[in-house]
N, C-alpha and C positions, 0 to 999 in steps of 0.2 A: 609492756611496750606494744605499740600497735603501728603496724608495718603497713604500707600502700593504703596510705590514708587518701581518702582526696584533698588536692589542692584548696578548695573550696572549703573546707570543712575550718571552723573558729575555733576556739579556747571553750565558749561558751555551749557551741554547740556539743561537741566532744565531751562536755560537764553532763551536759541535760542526758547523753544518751549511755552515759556509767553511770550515773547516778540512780538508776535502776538496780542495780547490782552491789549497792552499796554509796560512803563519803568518801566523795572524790577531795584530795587535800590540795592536787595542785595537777595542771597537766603543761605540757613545754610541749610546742611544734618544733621539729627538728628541722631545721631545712638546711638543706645543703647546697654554699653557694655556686656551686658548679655545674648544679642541676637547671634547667629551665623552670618557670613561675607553675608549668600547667604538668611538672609531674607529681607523683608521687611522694607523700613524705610520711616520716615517724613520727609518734609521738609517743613522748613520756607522760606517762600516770602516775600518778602517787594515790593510792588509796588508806584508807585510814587504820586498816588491820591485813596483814597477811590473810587473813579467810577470804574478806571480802575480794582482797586483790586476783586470789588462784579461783573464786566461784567466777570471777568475769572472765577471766584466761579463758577456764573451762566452756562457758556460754558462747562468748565470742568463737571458739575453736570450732562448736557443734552447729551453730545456728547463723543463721546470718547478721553481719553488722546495720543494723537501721540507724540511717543517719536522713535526715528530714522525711524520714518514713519512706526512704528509700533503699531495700538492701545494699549493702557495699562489702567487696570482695578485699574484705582486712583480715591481716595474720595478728595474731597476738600472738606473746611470748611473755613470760615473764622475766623482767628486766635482771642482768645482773653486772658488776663492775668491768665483768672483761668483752661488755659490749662497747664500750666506750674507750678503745685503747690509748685517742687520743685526749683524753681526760688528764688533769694532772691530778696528782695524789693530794688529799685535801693536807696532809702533815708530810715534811720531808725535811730528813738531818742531812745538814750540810756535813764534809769533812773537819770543819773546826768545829763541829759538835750543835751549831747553833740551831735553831729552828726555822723552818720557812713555810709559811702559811701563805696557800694558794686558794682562790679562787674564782668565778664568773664573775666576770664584769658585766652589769646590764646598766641600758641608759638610766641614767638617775642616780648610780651609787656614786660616789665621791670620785671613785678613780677614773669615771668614763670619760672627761677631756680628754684625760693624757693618751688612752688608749684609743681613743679616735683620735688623737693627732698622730700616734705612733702605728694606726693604723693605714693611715693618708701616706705617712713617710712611704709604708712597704708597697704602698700600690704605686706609688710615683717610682720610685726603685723599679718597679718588675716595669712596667709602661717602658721606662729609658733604657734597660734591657731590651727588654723585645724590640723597639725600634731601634737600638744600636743594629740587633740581629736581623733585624730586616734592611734596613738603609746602609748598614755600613756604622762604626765607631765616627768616623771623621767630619760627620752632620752632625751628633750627641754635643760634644762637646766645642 
């Protein structure tokens, strides 16, 4: 995982500049919605063997990140599950024993209507809170 990435930096870019170090299989920009557009973000790597993944740690750790052949002042770490606490478990037994399979909704899978309209619900929700809390309950409704 590579910590204070620049804002600037792609999917693509961030390919070309591991792929020195090895087959990058996939990388995810982290961004966090609370943060502004021009800070700092994560990203997740996947490389295609454990070696390859801890010789980039290592590189990246000692030398500098070149990113359009420009140094950049990135941590790397190697990723592991309890960085992600809000992650859900990809398998989980309910009390009646049953199973419940979780996972990321991205645009394009099947589920991402419903979760962009249950996503609209909860910002409409927090919005008519906060302006209940601001103006008063008796404007809300």
């Amino acid at each position: 995982m590579l910590d204070d990435v620049t804002p600037q930096a792609t999917v693509p870019m961030i390919r070309t500049a591991l792929g020195q170090f090895g087959n990058v299989t996939s990388v995810d920009i982290i961004t966090d919605p609370l943060d502004s557009k021009l800070s700092a973000r994560k990203v997740l790597v996947e490389m295609a063997s454990a070696r390859e993944a801890s010789h980039a740690v290592k590189e990246i750790q000692e030398h500098p990140f070149m990113l359009k052949g420009v140094p950049r002042p990135v941590r790397a770490v190697p990723a592991s599950s309890t960085m992600f606490p809000d992650r859900p478990r990809k398998i989980a037994t309910s009390s009646n024993g049953s199973i419940k399979l979780f996972k990321w909704v991205k645009k394009g899978d099947p589920d991402w209507d419903r979760y962009f309209w249950m996503h609209g619900l909860g910002l409409t929700l927090v919005m008519i809170i906060c302006f209940s809390l601001v103006f008063g309950p008796s404007l809300v409704f």
